[in-house]
MIDOSE-1310 file (N, C-alpha, C; in nm, 2 decimals, decimal comma, always signed):
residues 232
xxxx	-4,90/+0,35/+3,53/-4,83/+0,33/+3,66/-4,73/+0,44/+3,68; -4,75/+0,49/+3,79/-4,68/+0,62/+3,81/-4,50/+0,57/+3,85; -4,39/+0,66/+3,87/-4,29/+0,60/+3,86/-4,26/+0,65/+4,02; -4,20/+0,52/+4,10/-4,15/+0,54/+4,23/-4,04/+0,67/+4,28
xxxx	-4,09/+0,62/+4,37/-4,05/+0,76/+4,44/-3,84/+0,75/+4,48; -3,77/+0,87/+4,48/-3,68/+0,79/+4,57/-3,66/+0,77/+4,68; -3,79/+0,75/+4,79/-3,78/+0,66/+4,88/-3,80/+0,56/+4,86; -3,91/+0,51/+4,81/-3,95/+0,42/+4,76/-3,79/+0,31/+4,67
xxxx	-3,77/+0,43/+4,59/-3,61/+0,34/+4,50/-3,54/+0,30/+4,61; -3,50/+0,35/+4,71/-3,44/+0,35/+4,85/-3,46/+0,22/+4,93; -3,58/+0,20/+4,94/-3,65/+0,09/+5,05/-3,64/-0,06/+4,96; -3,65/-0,07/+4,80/-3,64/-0,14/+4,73/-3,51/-0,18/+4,70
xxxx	-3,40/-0,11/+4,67/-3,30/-0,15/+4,69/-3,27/-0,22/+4,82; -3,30/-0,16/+4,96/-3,21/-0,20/+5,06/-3,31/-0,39/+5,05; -3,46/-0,35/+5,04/-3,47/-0,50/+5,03/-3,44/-0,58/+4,94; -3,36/-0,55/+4,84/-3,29/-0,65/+4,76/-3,14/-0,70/+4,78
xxxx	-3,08/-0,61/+4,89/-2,98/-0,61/+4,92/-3,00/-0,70/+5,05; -3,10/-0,73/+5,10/-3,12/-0,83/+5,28/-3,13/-0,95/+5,19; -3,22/-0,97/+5,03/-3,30/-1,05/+4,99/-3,15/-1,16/+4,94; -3,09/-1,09/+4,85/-2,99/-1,14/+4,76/-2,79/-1,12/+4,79
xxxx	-2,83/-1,03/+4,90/-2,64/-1,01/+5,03/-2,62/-0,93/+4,91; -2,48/-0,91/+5,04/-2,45/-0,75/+4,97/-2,29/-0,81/+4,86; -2,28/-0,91/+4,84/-2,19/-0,97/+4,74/-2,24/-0,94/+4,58; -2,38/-0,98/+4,57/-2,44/-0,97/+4,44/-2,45/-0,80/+4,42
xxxx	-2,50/-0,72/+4,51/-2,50/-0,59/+4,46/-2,33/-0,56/+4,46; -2,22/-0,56/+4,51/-2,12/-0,54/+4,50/-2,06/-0,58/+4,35; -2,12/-0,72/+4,33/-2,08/-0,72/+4,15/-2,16/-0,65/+4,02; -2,26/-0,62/+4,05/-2,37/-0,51/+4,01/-2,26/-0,36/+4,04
xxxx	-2,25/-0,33/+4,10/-2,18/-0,18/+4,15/-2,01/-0,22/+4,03; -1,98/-0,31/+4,00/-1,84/-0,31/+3,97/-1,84/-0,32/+3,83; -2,00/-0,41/+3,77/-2,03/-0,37/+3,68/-2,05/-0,27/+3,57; -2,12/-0,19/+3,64/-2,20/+0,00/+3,64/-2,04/+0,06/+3,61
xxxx	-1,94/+0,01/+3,71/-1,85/+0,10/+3,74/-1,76/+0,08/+3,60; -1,73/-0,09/+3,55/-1,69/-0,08/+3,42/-1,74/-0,05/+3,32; -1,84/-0,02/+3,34/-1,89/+0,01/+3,24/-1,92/+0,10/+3,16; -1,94/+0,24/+3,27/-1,93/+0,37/+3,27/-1,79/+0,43/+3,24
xxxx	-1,70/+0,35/+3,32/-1,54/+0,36/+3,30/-1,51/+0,35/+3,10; -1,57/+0,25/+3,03/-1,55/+0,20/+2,92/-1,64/+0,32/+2,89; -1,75/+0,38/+2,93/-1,81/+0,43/+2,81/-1,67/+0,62/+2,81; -1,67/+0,62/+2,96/-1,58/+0,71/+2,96/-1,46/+0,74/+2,85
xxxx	-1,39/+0,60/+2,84/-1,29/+0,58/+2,75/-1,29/+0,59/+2,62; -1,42/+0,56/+2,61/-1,45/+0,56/+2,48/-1,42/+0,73/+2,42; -1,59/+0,81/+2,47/-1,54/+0,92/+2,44/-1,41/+1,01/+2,49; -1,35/+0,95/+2,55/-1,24/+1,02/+2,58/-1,10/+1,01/+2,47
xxxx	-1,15/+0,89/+2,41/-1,06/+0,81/+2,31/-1,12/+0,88/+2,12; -1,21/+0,94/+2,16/-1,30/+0,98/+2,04/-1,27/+1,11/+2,01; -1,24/+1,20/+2,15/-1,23/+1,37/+2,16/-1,10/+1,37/+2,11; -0,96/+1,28/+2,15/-0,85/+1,30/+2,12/-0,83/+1,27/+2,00
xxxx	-0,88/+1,14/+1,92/-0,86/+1,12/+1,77/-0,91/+1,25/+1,69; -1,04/+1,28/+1,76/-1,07/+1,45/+1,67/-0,96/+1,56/+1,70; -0,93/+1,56/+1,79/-0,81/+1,69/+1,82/-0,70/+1,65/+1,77; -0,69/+1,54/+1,75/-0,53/+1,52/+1,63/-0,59/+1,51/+1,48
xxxx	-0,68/+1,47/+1,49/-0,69/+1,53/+1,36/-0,76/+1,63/+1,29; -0,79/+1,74/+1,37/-0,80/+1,91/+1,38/-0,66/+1,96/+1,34; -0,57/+1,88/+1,41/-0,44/+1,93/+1,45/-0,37/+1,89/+1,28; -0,40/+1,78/+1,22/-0,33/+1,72/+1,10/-0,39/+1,79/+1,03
xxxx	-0,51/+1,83/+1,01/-0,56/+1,93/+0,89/-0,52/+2,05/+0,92; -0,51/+2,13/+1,04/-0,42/+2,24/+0,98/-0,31/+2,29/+0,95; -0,25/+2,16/+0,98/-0,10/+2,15/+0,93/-0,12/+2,14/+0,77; -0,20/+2,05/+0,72/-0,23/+2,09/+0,62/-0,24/+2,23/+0,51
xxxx	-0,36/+2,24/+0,60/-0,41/+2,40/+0,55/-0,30/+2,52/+0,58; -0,18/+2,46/+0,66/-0,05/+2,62/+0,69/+0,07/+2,56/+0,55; +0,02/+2,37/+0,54/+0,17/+2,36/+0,43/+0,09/+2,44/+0,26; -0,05/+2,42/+0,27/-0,06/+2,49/+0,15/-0,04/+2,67/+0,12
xxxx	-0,08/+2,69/+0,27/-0,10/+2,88/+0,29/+0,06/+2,91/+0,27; +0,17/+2,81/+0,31/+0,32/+2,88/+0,34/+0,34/+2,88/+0,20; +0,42/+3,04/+0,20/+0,49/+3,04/+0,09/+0,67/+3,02/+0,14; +0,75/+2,96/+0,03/+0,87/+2,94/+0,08/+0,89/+2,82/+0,13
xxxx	+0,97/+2,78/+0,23/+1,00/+2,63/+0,27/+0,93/+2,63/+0,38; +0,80/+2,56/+0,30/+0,73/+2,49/+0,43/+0,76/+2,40/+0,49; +0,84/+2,33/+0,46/+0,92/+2,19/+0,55/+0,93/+2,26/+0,66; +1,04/+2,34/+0,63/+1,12/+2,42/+0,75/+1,00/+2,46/+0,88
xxxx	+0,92/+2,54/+0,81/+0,81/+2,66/+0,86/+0,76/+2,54/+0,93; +0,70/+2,41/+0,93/+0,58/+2,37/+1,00/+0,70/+2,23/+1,05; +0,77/+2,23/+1,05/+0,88/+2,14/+1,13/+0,83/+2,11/+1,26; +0,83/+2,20/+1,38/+0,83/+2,20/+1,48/+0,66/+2,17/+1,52
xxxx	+0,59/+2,20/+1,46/+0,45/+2,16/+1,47/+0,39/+2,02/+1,47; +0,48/+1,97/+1,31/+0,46/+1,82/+1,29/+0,51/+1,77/+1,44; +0,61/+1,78/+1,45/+0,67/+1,74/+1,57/+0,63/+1,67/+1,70; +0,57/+1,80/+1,73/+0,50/+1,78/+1,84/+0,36/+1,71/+1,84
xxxx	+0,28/+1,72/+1,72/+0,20/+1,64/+1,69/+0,20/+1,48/+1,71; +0,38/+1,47/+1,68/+0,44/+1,34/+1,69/+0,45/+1,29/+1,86; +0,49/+1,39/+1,87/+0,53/+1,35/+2,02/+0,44/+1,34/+2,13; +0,35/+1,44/+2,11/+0,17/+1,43/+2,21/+0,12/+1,25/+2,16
xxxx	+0,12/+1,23/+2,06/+0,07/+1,09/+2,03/+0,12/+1,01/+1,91; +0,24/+0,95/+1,95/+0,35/+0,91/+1,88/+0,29/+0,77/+1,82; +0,16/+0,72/+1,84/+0,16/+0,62/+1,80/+0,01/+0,57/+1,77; -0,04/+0,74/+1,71/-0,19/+0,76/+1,60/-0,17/+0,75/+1,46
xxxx	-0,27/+0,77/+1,43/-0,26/+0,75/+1,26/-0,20/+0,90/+1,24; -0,25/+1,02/+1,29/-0,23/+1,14/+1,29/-0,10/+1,18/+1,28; -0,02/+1,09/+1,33/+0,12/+1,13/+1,37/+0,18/+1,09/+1,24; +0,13/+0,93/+1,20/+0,19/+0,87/+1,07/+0,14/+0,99/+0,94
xxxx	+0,01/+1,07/+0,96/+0,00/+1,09/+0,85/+0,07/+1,29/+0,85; +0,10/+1,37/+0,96/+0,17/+1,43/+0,93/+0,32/+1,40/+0,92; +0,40/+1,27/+0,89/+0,55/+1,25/+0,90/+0,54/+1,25/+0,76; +0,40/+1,19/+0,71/+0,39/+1,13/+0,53/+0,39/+1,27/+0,48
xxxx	+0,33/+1,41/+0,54/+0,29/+1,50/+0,48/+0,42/+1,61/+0,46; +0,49/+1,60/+0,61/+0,65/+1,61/+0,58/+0,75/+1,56/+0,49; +0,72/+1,45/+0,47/+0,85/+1,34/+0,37/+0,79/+1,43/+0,22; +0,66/+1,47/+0,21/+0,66/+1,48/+0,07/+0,67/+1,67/+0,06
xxxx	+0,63/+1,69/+0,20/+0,71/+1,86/+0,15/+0,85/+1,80/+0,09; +0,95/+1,75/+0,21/+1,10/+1,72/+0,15/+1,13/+1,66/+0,05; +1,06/+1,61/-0,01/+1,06/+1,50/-0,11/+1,06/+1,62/-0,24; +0,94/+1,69/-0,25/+0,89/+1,77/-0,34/+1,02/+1,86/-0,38
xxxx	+1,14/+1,91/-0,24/+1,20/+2,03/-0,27/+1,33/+1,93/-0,25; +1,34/+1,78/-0,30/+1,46/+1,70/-0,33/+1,55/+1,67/-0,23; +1,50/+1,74/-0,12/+1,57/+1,69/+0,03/+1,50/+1,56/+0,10; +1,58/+1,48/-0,04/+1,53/+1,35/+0,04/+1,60/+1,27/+0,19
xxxx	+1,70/+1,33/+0,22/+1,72/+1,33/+0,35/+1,65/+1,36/+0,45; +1,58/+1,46/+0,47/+1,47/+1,50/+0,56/+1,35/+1,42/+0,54; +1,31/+1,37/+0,45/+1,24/+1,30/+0,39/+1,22/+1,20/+0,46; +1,38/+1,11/+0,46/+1,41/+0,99/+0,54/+1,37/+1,05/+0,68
xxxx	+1,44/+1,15/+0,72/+1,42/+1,16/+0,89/+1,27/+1,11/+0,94; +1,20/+1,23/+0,83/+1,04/+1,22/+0,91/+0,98/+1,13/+0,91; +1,01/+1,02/+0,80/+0,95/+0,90/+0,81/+0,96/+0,77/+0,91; +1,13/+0,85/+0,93/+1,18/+0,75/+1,07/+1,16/+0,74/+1,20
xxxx	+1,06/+0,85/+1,24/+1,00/+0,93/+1,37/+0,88/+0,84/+1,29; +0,82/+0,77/+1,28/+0,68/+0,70/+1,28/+0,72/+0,54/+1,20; +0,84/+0,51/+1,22/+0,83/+0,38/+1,13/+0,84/+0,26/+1,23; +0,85/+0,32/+1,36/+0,79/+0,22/+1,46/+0,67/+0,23/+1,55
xxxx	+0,61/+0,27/+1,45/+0,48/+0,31/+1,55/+0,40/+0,18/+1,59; +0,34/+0,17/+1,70/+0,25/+0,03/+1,69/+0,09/+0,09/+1,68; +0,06/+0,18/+1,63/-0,06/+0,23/+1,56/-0,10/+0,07/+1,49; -0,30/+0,07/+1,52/-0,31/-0,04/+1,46/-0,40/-0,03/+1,34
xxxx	-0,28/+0,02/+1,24/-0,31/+0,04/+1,07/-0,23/-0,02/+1,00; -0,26/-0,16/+0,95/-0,17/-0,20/+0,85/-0,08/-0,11/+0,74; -0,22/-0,08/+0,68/-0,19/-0,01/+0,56/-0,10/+0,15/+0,54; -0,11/+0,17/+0,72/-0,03/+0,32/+0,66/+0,09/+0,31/+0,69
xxxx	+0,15/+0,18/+0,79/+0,25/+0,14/+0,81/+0,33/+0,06/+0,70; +0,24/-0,01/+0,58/+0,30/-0,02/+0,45/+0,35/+0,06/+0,37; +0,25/+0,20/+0,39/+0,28/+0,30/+0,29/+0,40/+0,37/+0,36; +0,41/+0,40/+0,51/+0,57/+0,43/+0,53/+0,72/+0,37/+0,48
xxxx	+0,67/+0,23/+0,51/+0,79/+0,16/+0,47/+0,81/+0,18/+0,30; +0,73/+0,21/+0,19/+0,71/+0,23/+0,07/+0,77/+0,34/+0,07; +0,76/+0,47/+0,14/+0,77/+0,59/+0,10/+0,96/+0,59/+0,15; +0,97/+0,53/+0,27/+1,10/+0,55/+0,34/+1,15/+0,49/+0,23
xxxx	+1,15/+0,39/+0,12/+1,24/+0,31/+0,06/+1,29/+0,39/-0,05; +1,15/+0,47/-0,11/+1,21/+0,54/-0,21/+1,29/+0,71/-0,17; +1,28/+0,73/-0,09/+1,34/+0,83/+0,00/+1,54/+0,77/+0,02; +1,53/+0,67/+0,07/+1,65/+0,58/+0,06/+1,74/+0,57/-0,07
xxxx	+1,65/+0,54/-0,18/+1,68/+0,50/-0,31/+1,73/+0,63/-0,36; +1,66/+0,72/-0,38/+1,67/+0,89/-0,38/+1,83/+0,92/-0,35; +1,89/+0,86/-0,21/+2,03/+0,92/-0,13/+2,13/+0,76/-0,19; +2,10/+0,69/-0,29/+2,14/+0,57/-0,30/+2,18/+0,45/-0,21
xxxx	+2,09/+0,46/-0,08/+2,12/+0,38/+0,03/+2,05/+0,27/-0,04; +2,12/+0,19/-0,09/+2,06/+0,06/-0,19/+2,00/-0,08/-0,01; +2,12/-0,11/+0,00/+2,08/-0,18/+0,11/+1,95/-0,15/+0,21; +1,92/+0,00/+0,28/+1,84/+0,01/+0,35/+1,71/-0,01/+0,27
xxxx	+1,70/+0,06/+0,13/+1,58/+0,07/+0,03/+1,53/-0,11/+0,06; +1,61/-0,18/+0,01/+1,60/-0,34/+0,01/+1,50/-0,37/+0,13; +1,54/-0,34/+0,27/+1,50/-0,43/+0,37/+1,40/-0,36/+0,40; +1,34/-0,20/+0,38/+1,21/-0,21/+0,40/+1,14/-0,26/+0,28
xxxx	+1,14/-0,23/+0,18/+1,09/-0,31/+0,08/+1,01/-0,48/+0,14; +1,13/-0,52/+0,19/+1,09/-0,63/+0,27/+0,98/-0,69/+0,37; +0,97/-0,53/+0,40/+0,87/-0,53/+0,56/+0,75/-0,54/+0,50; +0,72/-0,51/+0,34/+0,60/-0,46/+0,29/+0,54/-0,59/+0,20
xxxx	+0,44/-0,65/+0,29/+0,41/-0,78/+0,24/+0,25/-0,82/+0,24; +0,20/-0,72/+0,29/+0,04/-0,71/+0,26/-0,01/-0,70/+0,09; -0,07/-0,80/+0,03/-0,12/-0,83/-0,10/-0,14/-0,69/-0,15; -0,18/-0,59/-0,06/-0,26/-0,45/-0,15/-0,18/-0,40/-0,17
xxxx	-0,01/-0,42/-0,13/+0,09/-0,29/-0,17/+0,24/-0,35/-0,22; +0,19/-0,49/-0,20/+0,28/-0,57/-0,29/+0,35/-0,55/-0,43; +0,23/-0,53/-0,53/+0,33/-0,55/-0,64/+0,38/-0,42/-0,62; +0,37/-0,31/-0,56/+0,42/-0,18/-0,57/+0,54/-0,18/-0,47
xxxx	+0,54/-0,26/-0,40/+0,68/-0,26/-0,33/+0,81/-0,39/-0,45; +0,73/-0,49/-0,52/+0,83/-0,53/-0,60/+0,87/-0,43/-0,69; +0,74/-0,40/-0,78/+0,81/-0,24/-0,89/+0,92/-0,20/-0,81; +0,89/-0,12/-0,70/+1,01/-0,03/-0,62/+1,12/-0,07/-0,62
xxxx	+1,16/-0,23/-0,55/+1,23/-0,35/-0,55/+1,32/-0,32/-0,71; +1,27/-0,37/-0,81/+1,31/-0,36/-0,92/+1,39/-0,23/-0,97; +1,26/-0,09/-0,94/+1,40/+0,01/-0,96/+1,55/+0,02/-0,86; +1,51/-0,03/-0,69/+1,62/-0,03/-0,64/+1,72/-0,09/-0,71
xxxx	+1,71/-0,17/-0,78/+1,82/-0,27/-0,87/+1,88/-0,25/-0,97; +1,79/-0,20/-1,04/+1,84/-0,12/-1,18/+1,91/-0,02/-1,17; +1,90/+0,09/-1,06/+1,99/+0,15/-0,98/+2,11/+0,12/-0,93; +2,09/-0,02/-0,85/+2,26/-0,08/-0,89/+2,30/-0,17/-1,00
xxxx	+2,23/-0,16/-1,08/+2,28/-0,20/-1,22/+2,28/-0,40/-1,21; +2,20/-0,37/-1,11/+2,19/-0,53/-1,09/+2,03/-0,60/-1,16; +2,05/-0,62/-1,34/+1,95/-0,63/-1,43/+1,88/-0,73/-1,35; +1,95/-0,85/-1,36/+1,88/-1,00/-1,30/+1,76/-0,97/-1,17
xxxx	+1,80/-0,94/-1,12/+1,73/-0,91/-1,02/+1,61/-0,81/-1,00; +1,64/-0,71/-1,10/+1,52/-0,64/-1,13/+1,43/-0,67/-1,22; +1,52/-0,78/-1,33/+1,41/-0,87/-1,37/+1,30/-0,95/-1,32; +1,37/-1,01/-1,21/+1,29/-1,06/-1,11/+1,19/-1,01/-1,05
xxxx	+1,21/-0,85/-0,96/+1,11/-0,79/-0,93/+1,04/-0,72/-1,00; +1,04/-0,73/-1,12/+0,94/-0,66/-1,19/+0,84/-0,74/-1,23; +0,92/-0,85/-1,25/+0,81/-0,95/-1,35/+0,70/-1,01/-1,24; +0,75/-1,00/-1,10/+0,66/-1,02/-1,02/+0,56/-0,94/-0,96
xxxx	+0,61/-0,83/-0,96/+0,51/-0,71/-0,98/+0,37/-0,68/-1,06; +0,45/-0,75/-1,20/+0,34/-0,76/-1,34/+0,23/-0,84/-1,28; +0,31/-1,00/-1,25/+0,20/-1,10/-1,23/+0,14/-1,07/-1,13; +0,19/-1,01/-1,02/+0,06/-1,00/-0,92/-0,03/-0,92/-1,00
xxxx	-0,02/-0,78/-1,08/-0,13/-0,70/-1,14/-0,22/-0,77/-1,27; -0,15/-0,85/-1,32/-0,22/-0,94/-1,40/-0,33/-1,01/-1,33; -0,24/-1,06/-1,20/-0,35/-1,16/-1,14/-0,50/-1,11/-1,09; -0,46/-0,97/-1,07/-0,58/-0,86/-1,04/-0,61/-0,78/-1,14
xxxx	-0,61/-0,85/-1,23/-0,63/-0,74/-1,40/-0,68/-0,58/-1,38; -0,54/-0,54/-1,31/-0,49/-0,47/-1,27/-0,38/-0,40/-1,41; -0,39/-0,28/-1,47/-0,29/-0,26/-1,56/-0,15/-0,12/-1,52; -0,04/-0,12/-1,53/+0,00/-0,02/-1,49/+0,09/+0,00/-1,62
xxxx	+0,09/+0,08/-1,68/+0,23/+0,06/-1,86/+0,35/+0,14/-1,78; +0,31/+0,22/-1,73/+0,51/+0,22/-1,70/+0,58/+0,10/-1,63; +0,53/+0,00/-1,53/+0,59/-0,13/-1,52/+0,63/-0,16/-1,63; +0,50/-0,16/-1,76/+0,55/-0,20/-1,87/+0,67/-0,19/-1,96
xxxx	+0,65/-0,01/-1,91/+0,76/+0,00/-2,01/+0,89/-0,03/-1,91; +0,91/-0,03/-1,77/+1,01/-0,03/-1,71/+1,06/-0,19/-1,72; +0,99/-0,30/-1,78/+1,04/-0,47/-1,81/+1,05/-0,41/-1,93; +1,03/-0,37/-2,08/+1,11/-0,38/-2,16/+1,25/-0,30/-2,16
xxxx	+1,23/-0,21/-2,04/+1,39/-0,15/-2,02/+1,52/-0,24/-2,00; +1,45/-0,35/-1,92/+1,56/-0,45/-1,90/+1,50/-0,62/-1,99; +1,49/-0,55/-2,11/+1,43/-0,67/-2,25/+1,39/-0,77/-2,20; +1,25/-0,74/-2,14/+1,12/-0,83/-2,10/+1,01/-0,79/-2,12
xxxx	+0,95/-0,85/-2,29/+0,82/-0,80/-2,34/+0,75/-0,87/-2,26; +0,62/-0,80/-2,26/+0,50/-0,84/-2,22/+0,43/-0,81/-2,27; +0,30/-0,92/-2,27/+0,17/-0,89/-2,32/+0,08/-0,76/-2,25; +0,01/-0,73/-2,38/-0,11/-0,62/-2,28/-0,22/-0,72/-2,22
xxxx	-0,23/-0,69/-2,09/-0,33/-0,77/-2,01/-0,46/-0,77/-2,07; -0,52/-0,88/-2,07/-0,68/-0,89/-2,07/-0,76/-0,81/-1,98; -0,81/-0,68/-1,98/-0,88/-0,66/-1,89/-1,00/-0,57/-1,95; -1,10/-0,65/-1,90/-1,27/-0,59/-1,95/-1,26/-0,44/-1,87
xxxx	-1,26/-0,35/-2,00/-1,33/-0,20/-2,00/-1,42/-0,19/-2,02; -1,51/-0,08/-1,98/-1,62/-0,06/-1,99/-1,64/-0,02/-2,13; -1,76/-0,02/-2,22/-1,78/+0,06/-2,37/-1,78/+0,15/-2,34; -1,73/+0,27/-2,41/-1,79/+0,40/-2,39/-1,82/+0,46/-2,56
xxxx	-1,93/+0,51/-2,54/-2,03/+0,54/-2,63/-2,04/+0,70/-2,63; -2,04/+0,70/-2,79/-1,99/+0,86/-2,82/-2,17/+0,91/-2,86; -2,16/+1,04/-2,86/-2,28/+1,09/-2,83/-2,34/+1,10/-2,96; -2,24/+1,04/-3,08/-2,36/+1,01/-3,25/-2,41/+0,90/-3,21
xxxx	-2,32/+0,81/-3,12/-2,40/+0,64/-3,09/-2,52/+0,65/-2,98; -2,49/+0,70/-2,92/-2,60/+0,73/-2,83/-2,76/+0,83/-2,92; -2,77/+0,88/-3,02/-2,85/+0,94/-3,09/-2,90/+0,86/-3,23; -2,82/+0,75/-3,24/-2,84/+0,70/-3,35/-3,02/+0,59/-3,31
């Protein structure tokens, strides 16, 4: 069957429009229209997530090429990255890539700044918004802001980054020389990793710092077989 003509599409339409009123094609037309609108959004929403993160990898690729203080050097870049789209993943992950230039050259004050330009983002990523609050605390800890370290610590309550915000919790304390309490967070730390036979030994060694043995966890490793065993 051959395919109509567009007059033919023309005369068929208008008699569907006498057949069924011009109400039903008007919700048909508003249909089309959201829906095209949505597909528009989409890719429009797809080109921009690639251009920021074109934009985050070469920030990348200039903090490894800089020699000297790259903090400094790609400051103004992160920035703006921030500020075109203050509330992408893009933005959180060049503030993260900032905090640890600063971090790396012991300006953990800058460290704090850049993390504080994305610690209210309403980007919808759990997890990278844990890992700021994680990173701001030890940034915090770093300049001995004991109190602020504490209350993000707090914010960080998702199972996957838990026991690593108690560990952190714990060194905040031992820091202020407040044992009890970092007994507390550590040992809670443990048990969550126990409970995920999960092993980490510097926890370990950081609870017998403040004389709390622990056992080595039960956790099934794989065999590994040396290459006489394998020929035998």
């Amino acid at each position: 069957m051959s395919a109509l003509s567009d007059e033919e599409q023309l005369d068929s339409l208008k008699s569907f429009t006498k057949k069924y009123g011009s109400a039903i094609i008007s919700g048909i037309l508003i249909a089309l229209i959201a829906f095209f609108g949505w597909q528009y959004w989409q890719k429009k929403t797809l080109a921009e997530n690639q251009m920021n993160t074109a934009k985050v990898q070469q920030l990348m690729d200039e903090a490894r090429a800089t020699q000297g203080d790259a903090f400094t050097a790609l400051s103004a870049t992160a920035d703006k990255i921030v500020k075109e789209a203050p509330d992408s993943a893009q933005a959180i992950q060049t503030q993260l890539l900032m905090a640890k230039l600063a971090y790396d050259k012991a300006d953990y004050a800058s460290a704090e700044k850049a993390l504080k330009k994305v610690e209210n983002s309403k980007v919808d990523d759990d997890g990278l918004m844990q890992i700021v609050k994680l990173r701001l605390a030890y940034a915090q800890l770093a300049q001995k802001k004991f109190d602020d370290a504490i209350k993000n610590l707090a914010l960080v309550k998702d199972p996957a980054f838990k026991a690593t915000a108690d560990e952190a919790l714990g060194d905040v304390y031992v820091a202020k020389n407040d044992i009890e309490n970092a007994k507390k967070a550590y040992q809670s730390a443990w048990d969550q990793l126990v409970e995920r036979k999960q092993e980490r030994q510097i926890l370990q060694i950081k609870l017998e710092s403040v004389g709390i043995l622990v056992d080595d966890p039960e956790i099934e490793r794989p065999l590994i077989e040396t290459a006489a065993e394998e020929t035998e």
